[in-house]
GUBAZA-206331 format. One record per residue (C-alpha): x, y, z. Coordinates in steps of 0.02 Angstrom, whole numbers, plus 50000, padded with zeros to 5 digits. Layout:
# GUBAZA-206331
[site [X,Y,Z]]
...
//
This chain:
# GUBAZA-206331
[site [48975,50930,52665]]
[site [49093,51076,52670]]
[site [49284,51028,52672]]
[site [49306,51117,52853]]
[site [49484,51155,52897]]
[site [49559,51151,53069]]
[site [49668,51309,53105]]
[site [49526,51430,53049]]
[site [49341,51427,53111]]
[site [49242,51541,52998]]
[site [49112,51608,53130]]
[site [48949,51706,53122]]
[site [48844,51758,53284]]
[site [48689,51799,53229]]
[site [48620,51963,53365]]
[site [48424,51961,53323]]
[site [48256,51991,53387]]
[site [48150,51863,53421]]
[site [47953,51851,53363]]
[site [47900,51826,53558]]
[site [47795,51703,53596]]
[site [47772,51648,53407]]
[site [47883,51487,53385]]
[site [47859,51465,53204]]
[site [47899,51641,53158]]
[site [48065,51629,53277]]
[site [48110,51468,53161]]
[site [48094,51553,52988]]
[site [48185,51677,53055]]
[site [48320,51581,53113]]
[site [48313,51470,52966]]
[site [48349,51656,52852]]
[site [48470,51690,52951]]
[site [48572,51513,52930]]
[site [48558,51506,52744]]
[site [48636,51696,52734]]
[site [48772,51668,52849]]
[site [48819,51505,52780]]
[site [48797,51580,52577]]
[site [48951,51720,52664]]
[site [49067,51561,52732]]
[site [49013,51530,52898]]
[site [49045,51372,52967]]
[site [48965,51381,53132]]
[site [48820,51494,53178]]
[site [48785,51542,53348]]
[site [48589,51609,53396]]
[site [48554,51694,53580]]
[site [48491,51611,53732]]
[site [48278,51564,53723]]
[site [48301,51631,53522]]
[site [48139,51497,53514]]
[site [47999,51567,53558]]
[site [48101,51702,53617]]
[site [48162,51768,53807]]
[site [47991,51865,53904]]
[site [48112,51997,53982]]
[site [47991,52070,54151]]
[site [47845,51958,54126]]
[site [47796,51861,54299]]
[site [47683,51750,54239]]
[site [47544,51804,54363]]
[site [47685,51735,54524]]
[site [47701,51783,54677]]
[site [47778,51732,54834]]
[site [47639,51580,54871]]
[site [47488,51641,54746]]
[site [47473,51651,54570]]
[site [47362,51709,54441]]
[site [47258,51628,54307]]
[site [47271,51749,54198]]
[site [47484,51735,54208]]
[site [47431,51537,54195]]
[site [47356,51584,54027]]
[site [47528,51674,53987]]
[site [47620,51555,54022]]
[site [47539,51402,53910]]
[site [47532,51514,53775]]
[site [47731,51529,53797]]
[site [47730,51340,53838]]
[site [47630,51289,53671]]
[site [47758,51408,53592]]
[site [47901,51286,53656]]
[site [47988,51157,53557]]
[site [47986,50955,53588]]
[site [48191,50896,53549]]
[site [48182,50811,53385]]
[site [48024,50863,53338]]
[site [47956,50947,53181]]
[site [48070,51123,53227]]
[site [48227,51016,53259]]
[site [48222,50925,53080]]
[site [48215,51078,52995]]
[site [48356,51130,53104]]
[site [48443,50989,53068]]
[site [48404,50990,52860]]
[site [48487,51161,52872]]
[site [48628,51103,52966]]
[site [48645,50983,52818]]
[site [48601,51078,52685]]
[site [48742,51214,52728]]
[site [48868,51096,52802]]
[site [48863,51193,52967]]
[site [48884,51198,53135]]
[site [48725,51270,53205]]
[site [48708,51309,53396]]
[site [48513,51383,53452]]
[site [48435,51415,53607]]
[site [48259,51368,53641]]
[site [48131,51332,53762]]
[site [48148,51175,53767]]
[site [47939,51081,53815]]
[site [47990,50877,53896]]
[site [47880,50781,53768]]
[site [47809,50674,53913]]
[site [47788,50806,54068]]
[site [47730,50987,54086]]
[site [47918,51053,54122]]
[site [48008,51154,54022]]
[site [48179,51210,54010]]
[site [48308,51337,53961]]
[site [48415,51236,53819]]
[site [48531,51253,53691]]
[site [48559,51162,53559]]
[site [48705,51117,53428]]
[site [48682,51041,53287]]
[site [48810,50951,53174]]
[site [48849,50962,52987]]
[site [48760,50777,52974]]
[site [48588,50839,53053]]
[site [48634,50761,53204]]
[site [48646,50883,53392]]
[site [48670,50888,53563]]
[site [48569,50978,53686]]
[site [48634,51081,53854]]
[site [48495,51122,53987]]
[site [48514,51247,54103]]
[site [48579,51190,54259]]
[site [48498,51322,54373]]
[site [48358,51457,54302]]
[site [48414,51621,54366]]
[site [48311,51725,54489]]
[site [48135,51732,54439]]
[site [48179,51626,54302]]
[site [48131,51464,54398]]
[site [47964,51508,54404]]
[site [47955,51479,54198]]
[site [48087,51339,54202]]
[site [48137,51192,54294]]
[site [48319,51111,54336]]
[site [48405,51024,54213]]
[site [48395,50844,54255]]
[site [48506,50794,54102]]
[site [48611,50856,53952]]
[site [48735,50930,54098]]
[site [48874,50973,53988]]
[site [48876,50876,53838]]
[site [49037,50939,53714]]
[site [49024,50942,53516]]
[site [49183,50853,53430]]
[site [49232,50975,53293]]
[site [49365,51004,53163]]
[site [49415,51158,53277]]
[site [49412,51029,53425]]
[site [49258,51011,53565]]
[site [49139,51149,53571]]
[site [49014,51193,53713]]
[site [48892,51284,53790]]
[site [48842,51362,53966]]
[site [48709,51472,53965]]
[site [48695,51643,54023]]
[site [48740,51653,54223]]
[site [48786,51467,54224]]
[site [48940,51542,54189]]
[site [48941,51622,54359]]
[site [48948,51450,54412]]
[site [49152,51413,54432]]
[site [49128,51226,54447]]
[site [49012,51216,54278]]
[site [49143,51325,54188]]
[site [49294,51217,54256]]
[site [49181,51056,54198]]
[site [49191,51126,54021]]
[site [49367,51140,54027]]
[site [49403,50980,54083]]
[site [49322,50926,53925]]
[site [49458,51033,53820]]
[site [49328,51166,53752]]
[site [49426,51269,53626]]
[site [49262,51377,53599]]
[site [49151,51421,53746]]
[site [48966,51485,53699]]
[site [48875,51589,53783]]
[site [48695,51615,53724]]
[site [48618,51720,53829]]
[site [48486,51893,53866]]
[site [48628,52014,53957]]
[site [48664,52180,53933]]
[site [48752,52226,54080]]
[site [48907,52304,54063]]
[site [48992,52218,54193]]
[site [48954,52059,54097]]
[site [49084,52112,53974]]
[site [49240,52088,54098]]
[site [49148,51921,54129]]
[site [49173,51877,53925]]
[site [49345,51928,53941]]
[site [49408,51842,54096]]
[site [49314,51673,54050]]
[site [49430,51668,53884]]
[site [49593,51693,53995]]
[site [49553,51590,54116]]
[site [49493,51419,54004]]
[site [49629,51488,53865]]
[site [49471,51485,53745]]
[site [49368,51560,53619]]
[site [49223,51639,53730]]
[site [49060,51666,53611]]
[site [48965,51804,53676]]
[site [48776,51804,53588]]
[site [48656,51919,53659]]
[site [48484,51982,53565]]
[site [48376,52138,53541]]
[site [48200,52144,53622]]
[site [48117,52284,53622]]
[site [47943,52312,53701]]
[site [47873,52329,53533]]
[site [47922,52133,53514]]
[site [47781,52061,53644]]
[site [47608,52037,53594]]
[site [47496,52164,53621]]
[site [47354,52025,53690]]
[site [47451,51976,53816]]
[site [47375,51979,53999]]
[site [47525,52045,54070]]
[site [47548,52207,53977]]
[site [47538,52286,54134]]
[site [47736,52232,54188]]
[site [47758,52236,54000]]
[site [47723,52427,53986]]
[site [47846,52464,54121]]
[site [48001,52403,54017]]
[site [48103,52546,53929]]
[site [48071,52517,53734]]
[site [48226,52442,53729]]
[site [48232,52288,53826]]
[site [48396,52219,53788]]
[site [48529,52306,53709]]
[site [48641,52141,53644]]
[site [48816,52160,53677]]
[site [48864,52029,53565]]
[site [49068,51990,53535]]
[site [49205,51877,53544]]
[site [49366,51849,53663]]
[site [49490,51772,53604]]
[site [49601,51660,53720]]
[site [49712,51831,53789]]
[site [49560,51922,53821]]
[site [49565,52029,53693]]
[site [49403,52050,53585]]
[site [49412,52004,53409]]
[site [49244,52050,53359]]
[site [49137,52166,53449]]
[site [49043,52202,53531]]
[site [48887,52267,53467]]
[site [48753,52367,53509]]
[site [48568,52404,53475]]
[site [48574,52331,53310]]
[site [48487,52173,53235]]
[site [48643,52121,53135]]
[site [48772,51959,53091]]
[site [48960,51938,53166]]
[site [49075,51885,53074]]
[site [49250,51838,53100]]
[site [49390,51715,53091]]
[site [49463,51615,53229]]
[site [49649,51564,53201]]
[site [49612,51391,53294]]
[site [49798,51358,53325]]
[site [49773,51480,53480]]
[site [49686,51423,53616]]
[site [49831,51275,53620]]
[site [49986,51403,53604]]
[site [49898,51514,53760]]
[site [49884,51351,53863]]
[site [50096,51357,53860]]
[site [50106,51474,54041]]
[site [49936,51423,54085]]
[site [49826,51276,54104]]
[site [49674,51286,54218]]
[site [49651,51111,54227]]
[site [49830,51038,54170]]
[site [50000,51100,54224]]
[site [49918,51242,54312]]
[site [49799,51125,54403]]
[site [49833,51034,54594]]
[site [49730,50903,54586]]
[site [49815,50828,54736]]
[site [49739,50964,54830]]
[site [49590,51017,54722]]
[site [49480,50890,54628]]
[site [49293,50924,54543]]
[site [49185,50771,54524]]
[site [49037,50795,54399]]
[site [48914,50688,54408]]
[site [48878,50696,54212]]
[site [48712,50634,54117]]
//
């Protein structure tokens, strides 16, 4: 196991296109991707939001306000079958690479419950011992709830580190003030963010998030382009719509001013790295505490019910 040392974080965030739809191709490509940032000192590696079997940008799954479709229904077990059981056969080779490079890993995935027919948006991180944590989304966004459900557990589980407790929200959970505020209570020093958005406005969302928890805010976005989605899918009707690039990425880091220290980047398939002086997020937290000495809990409180 690497000898990991606590003011610096050696950091990659891996912005890459998925194989939609084709889990095993999604994990060899992750798997590449590991082993190359890890052989250039990385010590944790951060992968976008649904990187497993990939993010269906402008599919609809055959829904409809009160009807469906069985052709979407076919779409959408394909994508299901395509989803990954926690700790099953993707997981341990998640977790021998974790070990194998002494890493920090953190992946999303579409997460299948190895009992129901649910599935869910997830990340997550694995440790340099194989072991991990996983974060379900709390609330799919928009149309997203018609793919995946609630999470009903994993609310915001924190990763002890060298570099102190690392978590994730994903995407527009972190338009959710409590959820963010959660996290903070927890002392996150780095705050990831997989996610599929390209908006520019998202940006000043990367950048006030790190002033306001006095963190490291992890920004990983992907590429999709419309090239990436089978072509025997029955939805290529919404499918041809889509501009050929789907999602631009985006992908950067704020440090705990606000200021980026790496990115971000654009329509590229590529790695970030960088190096986080970890001695930071503490020194910012001097004039500013969100939930310390710049806190009221006399007249504010959050209670989180936590599974």
């Amino acid at each position: 196991m690497k000898d990991l040392e606590k003011h610096k974080c050696h950091i990659a965030v891996v912005q890459a296109e998925p194989v939609l739809f084709d889990k095993q191709a999604c994990l060899d490509k992750a798997l590449g991707y590991i082993e190359e940032a890890a052989g250039k000192g990385a010590e944790l590696i951060v992968f976008p939001e649904l990187f497993i079997p990939g993010y269906p940008v402008g599919m609809n799954f055959g829904f409809s306000v009160g009807k469906r479709t069985e052709p979407g229904r076919e779409d959408w077990k394909r994508y299901y079958d395509a989803s990954v059981v926690a700790g099953g056969e993707e997981f341990q080779q998640l977790s021998d690479a974790a070990k194998k490079t002494g890493s920090y890993i953190s992946i999303g995935f579409s997460e299948r419950d190895a009992v129901g027919g649910t599935l869910y948006n997830s990340n997550a991180i694995f440790e340099p011992d194989g072991s991990f944590k996983i974060h379900r989304k709390l609330k799919p966004t928009g149309s997203e709830r018609l793919v995946w459900g609630d999470a009903d557990k994993y609310f915001f589980p924190v990763t002890e580190t060298p570099w102190g407790p690392i978590g994730s929200l994903i995407c527009w959970e972190s338009y959710m003030p409590l959820a963010r505020v959660a996290l903070y209570q927890k002392g996150i020093t780095i705050y990831i963010s997989p996610n599929t958005n390209d908006n520019p406005e998202w940006q000043a969302t990367v950048r006030h998030i790190a002033i306001e928890g006095k963190c490291y805010f992890v920004n990983a976005d992907m590429i999709i382009r419309k090239g990436s989605y089978p072509s025997n899918l029955n939805g290529r009707a919404e499918i041809e719509k889509l501009p050929e690039t789907v999602c631009r990425g985006g992908s950067c880091i704020a440090d705990p001013f606000g200021h980026y220290v790496a990115g971000p980047v654009w329509d590229e398939e590529t790695v970030i790295y960088t190096e986080l002086d970890m001695d930071r997020p503490a020194a910012c937290k001097m004039e500013h505490d969100a939930v310390g000495h710049y806190a009221r809990p006399d007249v504010l409180q959050l209670i989180v019910t936590d599974r």
